[in-house]
TORGU-951945 format. One record per residue: residue number from 1; x, z, y of N, C-alpha, C in turn. Coordinates in steps of 0.05 Angstrom, whole numbers. Layout:
BEGIN
+-----+--------+--------+--------+--------+--------+--------+--------+--------+--------+
!   k !   n.xx !   n.zz !   n.yy !  ca.xx !  ca.zz !  ca.yy !   c.xx !   c.zz !   c.yy !
+-----+--------+--------+--------+--------+--------+--------+--------+--------+--------+
! NUM !      X !      Z !      Y !      X !      Z !      Y !      X !      Z !      Y !
...
+-----+--------+--------+--------+--------+--------+--------+--------+--------+--------+
***
This chain:
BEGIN
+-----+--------+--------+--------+--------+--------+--------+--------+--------+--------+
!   k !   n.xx !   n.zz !   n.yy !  ca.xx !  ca.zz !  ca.yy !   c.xx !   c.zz !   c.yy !
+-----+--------+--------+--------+--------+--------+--------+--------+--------+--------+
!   1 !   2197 !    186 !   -218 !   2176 !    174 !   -203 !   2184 !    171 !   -174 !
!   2 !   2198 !    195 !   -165 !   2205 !    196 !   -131 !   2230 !    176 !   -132 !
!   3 !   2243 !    165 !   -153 !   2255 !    150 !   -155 !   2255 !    116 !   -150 !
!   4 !   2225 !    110 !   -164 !   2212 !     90 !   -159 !   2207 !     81 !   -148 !
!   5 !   2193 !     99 !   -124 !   2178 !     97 !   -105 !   2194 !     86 !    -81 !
!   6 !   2221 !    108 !    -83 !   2250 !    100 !    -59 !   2257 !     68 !    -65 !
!   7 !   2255 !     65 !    -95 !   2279 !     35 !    -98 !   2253 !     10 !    -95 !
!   8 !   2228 !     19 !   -100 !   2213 !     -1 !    -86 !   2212 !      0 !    -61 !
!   9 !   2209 !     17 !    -38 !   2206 !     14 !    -13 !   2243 !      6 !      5 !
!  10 !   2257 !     17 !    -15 !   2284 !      3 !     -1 !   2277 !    -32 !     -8 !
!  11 !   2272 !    -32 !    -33 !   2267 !    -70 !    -42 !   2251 !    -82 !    -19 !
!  12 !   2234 !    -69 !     -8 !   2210 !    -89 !     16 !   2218 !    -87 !     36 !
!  13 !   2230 !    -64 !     39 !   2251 !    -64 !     71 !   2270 !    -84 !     77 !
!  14 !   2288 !    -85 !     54 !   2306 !   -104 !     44 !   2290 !   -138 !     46 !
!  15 !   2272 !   -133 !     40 !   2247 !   -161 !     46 !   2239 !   -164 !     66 !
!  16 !   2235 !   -151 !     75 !   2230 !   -155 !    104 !   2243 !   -161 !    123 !
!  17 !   2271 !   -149 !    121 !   2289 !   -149 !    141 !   2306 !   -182 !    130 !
!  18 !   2315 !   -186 !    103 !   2315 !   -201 !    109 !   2296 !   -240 !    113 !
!  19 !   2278 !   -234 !    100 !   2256 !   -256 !    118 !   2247 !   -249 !    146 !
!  20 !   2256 !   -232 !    166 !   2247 !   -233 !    190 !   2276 !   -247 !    203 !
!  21 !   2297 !   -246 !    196 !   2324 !   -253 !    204 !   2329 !   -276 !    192 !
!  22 !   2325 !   -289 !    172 !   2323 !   -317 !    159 !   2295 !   -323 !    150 !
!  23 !   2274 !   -336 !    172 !   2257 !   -341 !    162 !   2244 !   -363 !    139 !
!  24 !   2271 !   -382 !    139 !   2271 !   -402 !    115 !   2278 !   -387 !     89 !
!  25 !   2291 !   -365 !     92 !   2296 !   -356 !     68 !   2267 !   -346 !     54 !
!  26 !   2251 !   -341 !     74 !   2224 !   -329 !     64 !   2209 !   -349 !     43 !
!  27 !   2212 !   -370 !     61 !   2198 !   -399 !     56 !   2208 !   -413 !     33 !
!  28 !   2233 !   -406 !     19 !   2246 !   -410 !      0 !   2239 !   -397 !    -34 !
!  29 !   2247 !   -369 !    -18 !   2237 !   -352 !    -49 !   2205 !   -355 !    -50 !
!  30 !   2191 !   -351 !    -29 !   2163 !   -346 !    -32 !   2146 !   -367 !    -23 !
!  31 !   2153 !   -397 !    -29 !   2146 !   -418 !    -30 !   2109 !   -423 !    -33 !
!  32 !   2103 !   -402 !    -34 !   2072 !   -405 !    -50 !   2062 !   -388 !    -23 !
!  33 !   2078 !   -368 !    -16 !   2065 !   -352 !      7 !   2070 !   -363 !     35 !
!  34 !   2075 !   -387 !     37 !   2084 !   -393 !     60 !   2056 !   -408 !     69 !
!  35 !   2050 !   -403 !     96 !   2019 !   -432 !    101 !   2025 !   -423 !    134 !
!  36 !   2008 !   -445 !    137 !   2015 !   -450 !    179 !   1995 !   -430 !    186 !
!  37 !   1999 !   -433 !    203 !   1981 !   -413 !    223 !   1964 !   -422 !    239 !
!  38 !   1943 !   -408 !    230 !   1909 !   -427 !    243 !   1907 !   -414 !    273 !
!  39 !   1906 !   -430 !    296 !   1905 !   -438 !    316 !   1872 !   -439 !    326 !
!  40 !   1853 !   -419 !    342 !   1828 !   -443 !    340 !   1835 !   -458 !    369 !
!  41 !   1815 !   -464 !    369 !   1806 !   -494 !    393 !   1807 !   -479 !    413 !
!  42 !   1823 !   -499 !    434 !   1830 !   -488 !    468 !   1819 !   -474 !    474 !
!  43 !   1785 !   -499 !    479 !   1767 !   -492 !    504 !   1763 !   -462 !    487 !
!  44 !   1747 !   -464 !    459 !   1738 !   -436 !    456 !   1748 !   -419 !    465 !
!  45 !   1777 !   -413 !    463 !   1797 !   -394 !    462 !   1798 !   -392 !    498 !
!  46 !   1799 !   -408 !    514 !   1799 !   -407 !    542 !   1773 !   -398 !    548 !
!  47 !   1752 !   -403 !    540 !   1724 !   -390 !    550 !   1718 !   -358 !    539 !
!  48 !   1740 !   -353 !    514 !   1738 !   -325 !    508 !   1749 !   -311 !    526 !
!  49 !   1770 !   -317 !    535 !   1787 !   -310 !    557 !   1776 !   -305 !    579 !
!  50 !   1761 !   -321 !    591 !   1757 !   -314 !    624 !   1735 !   -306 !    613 !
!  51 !   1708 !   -293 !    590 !   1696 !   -282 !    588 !   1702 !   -254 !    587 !
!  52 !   1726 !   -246 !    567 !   1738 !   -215 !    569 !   1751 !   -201 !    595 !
!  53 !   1753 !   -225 !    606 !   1768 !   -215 !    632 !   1755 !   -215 !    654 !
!  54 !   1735 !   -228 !    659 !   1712 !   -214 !    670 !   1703 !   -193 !    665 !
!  55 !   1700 !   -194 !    638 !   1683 !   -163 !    631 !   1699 !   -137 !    635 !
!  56 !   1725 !   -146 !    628 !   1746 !   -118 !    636 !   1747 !   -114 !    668 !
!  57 !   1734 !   -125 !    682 !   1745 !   -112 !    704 !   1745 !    -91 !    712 !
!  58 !   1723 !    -74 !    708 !   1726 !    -46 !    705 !   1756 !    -24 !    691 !
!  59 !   1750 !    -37 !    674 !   1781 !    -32 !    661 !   1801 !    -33 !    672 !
!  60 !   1802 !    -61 !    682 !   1831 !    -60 !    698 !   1834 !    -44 !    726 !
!  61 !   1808 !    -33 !    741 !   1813 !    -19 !    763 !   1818 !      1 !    753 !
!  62 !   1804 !     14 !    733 !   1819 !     45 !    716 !   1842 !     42 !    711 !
!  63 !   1854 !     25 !    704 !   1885 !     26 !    692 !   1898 !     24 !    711 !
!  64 !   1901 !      7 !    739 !   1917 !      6 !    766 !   1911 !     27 !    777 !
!  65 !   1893 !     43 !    781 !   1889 !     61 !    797 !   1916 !     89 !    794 !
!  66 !   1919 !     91 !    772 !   1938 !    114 !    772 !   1955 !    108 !    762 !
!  67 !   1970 !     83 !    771 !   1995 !     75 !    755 !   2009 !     63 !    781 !
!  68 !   2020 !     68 !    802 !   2029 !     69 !    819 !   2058 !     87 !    823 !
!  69 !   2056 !    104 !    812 !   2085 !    115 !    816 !   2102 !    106 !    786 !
!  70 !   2089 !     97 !    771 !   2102 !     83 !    741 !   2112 !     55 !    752 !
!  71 !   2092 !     45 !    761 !   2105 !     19 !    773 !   2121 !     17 !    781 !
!  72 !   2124 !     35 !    811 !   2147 !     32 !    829 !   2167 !     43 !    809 !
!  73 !   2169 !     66 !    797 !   2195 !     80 !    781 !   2199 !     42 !    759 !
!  74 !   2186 !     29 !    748 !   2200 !     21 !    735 !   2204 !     -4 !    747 !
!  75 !   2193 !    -17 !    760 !   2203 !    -42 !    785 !   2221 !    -39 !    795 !
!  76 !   2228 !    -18 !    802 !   2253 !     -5 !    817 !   2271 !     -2 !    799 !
!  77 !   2273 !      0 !    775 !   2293 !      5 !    751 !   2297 !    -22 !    744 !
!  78 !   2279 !    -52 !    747 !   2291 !    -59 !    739 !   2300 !    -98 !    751 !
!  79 !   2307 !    -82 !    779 !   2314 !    -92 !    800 !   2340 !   -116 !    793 !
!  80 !   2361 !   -108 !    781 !   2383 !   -118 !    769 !   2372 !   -143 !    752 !
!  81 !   2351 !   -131 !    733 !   2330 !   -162 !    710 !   2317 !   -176 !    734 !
!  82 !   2309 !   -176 !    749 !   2297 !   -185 !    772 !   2316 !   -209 !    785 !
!  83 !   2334 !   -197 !    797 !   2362 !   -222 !    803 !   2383 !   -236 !    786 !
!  84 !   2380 !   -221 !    758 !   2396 !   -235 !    729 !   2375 !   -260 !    727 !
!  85 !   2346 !   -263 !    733 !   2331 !   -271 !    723 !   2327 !   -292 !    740 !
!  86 !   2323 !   -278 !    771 !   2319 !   -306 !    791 !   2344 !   -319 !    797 !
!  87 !   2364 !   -309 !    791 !   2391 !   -330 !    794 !   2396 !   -352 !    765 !
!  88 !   2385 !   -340 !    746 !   2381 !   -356 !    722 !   2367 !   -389 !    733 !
!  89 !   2340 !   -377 !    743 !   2318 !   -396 !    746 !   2330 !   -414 !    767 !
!  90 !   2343 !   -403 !    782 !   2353 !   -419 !    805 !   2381 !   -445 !    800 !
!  91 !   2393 !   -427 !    784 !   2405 !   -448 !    764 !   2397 !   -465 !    750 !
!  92 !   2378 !   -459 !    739 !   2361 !   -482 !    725 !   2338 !   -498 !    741 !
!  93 !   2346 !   -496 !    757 !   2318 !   -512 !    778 !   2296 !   -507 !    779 !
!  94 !   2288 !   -479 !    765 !   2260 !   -469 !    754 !   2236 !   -482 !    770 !
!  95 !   2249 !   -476 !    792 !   2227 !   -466 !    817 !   2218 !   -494 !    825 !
!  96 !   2237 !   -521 !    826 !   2228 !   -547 !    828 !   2221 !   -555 !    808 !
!  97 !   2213 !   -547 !    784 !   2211 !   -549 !    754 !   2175 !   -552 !    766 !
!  98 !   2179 !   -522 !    765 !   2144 !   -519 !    761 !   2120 !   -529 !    792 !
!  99 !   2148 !   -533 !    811 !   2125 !   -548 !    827 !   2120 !   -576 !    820 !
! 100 !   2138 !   -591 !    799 !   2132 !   -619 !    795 !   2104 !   -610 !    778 !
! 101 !   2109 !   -600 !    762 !   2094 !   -599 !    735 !   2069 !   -573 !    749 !
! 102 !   2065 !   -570 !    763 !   2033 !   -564 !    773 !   2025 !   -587 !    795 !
! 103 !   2042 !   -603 !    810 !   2032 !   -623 !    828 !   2017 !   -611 !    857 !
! 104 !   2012 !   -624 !    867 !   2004 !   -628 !    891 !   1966 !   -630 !    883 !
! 105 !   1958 !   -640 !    872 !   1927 !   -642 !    866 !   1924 !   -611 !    860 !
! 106 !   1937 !   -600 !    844 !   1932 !   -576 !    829 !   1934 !   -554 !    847 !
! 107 !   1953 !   -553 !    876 !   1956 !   -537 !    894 !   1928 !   -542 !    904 !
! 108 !   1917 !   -575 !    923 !   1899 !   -571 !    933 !   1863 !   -562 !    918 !
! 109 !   1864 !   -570 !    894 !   1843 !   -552 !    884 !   1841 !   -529 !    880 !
! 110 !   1863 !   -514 !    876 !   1861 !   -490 !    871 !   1858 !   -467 !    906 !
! 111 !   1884 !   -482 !    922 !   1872 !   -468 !    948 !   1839 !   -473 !    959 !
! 112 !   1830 !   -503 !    955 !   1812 !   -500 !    970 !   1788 !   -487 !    950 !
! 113 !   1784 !   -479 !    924 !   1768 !   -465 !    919 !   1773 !   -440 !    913 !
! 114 !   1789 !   -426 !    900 !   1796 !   -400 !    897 !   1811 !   -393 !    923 !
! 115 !   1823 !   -407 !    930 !   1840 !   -389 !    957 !   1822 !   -395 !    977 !
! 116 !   1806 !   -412 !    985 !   1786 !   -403 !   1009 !   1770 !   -383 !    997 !
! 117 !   1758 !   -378 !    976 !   1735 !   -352 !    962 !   1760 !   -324 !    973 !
! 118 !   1782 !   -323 !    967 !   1799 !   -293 !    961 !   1804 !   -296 !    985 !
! 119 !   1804 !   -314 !   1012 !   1824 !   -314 !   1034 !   1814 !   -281 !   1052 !
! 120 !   1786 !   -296 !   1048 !   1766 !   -277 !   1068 !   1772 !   -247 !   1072 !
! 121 !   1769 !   -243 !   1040 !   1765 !   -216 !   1037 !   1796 !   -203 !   1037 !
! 122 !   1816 !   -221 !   1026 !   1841 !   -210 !   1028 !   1846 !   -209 !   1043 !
! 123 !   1838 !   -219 !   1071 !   1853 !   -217 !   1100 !   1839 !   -196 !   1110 !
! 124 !   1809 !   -186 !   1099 !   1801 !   -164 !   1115 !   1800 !   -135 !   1093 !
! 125 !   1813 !   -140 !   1074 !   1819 !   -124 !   1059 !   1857 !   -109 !   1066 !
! 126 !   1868 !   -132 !   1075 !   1893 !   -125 !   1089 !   1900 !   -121 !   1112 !
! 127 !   1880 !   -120 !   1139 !   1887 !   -120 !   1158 !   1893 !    -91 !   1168 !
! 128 !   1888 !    -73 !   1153 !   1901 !    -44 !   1163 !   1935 !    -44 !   1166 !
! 129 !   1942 !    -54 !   1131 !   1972 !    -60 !   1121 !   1977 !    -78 !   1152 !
! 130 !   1969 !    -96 !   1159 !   1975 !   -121 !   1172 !   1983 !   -105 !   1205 !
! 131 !   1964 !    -84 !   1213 !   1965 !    -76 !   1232 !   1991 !    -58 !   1236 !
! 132 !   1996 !    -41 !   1217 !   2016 !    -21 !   1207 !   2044 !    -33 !   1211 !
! 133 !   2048 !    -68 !   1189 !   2071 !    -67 !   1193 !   2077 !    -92 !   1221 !
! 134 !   2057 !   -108 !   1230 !   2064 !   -119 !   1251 !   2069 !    -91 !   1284 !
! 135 !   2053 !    -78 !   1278 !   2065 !    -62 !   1303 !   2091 !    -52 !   1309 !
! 136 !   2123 !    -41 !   1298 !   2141 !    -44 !   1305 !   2150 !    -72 !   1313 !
! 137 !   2136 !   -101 !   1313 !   2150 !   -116 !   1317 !   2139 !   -131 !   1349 !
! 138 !   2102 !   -122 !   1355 !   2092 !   -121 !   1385 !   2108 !   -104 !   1401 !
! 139 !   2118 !    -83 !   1386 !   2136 !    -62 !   1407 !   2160 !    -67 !   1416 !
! 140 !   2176 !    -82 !   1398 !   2198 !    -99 !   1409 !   2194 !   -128 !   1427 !
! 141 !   2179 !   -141 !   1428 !   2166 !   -157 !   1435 !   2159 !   -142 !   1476 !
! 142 !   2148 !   -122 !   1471 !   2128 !   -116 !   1498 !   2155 !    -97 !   1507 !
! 143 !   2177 !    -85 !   1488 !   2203 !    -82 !   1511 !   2218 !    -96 !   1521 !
! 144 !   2224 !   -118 !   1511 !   2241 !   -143 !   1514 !   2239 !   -157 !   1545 !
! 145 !   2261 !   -152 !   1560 !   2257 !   -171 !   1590 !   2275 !   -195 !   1582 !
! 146 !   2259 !   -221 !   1597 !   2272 !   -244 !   1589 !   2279 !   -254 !   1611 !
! 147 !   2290 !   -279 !   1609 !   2299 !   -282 !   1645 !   2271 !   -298 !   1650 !
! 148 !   2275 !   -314 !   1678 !   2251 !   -324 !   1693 !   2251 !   -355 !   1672 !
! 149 !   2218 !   -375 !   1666 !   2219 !   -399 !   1661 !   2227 !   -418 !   1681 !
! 150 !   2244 !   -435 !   1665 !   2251 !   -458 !   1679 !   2231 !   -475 !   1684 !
! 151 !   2236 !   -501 !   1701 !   2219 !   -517 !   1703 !   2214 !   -536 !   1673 !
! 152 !   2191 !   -548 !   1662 !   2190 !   -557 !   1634 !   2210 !   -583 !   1627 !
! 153 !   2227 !   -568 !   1601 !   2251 !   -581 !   1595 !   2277 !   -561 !   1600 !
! 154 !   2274 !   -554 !   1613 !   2297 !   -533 !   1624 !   2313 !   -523 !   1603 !
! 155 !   2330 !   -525 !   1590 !   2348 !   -516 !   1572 !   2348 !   -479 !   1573 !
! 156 !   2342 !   -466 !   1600 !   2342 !   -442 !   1597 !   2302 !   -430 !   1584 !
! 157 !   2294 !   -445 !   1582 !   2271 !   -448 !   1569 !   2276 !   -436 !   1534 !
! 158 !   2288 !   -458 !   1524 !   2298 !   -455 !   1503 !   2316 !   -432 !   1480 !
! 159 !   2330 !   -421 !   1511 !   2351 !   -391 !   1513 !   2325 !   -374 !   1512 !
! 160 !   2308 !   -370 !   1521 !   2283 !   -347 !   1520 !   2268 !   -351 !   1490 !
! 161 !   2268 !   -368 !   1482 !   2248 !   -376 !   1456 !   2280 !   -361 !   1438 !
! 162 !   2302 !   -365 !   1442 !   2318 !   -346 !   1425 !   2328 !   -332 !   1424 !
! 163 !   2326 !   -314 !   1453 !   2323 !   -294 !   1449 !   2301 !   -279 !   1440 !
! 164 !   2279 !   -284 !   1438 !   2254 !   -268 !   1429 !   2258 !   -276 !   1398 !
! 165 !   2276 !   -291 !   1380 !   2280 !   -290 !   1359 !   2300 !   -278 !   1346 !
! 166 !   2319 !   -275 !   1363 !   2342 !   -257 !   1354 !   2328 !   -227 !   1350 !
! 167 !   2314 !   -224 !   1380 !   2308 !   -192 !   1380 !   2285 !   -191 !   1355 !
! 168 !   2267 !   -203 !   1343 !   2254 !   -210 !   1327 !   2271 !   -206 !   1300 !
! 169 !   2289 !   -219 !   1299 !   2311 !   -221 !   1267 !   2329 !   -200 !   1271 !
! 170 !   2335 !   -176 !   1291 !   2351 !   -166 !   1294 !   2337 !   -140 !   1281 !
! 171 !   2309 !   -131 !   1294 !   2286 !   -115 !   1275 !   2285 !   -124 !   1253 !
! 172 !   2288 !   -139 !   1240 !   2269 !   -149 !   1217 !   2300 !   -135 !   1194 !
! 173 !   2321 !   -148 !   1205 !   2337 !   -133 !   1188 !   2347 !   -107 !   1190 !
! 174 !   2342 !    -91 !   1213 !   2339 !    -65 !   1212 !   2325 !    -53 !   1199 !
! 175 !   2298 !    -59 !   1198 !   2280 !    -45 !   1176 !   2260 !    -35 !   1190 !
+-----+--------+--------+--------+--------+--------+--------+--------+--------+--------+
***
């Protein structure tokens, strides 16, 4: 009996493994078991969608909330897929890919209704962060002596606008 049992479950494994690896072979022997795969309708399927995901929002603040040091440990691990991935895309034009194929209409509807609604609150939801990391860069800024302005046009005009960008890019890649 314990015999049976092994040489049928090696037989379905054996079935399995190989119709997951040749899936025409599936479609071959088991000609009768093969049928498409029912699909429903967009809109439904899109209105289920932004209905569950509304409703989870609760959810999803429970689940971000204490998953912050998982993130960073695995964002940080996997830094290397990150640049295998954007040098891929970059090779392939990804990035001019998908601005053809979202357009210019699709930018301006979407900023001017969802991104004016999120601007508000994201900007006064971030202005602590905002305050935090622009201040080493007022401090370089309010040490910096420049020479005197020229009269307008003055080429040494120009020397002041770069130096306040060097000392600007000189922080920025310091850290």
């Amino acid at each position: 009996m314990k015999f049976r049992i092994a040489f049928l479950a090696a037989v379905v494994l054996a079935a399995v493994v190989l119709c997951s690896l040749h899936p025409d072979y599936f479609n071959s022997v088991f000609p009768t078991l093969a049928m498409a795969i029912v699909v429903k309708d967009v809109t439904a399927s899109a209105q289920k969608y932004a209905n569950r995901g509304a409703a989870a929002a609760n959810d999803y603040k429970t689940g971000v909330m204490n998953a912050g040091q998982r993130w960073h440990d695995n964002t940080k691990a996997s830094a290397d897929n990150y640049s295998q991935g954007t040098q891929a895309a970059i090779a392939d034009g990804r990035f001019a890919k998908g601005v053809d194929k979202s357009g210019a209409q699709r930018y301006s509807d979407r900023a001017s209704t969802k991104g004016a609604t999120a601007f508000p609150a994201g900007v006064q939801a971030g202005s602590g962060r905002w305050a935090q990391n622009v201040q080493p860069y007022l401090q370089v800024l309010a040490s910096a002596t420049l020479p005197p302005r020229g009269p307008k046009g003055d080429p040494r005009n120009q020397q002041r606008s770069q130096m306040v960008a060097d000392l600007l890019r000189k922080k920025k890649l310091a850290g």
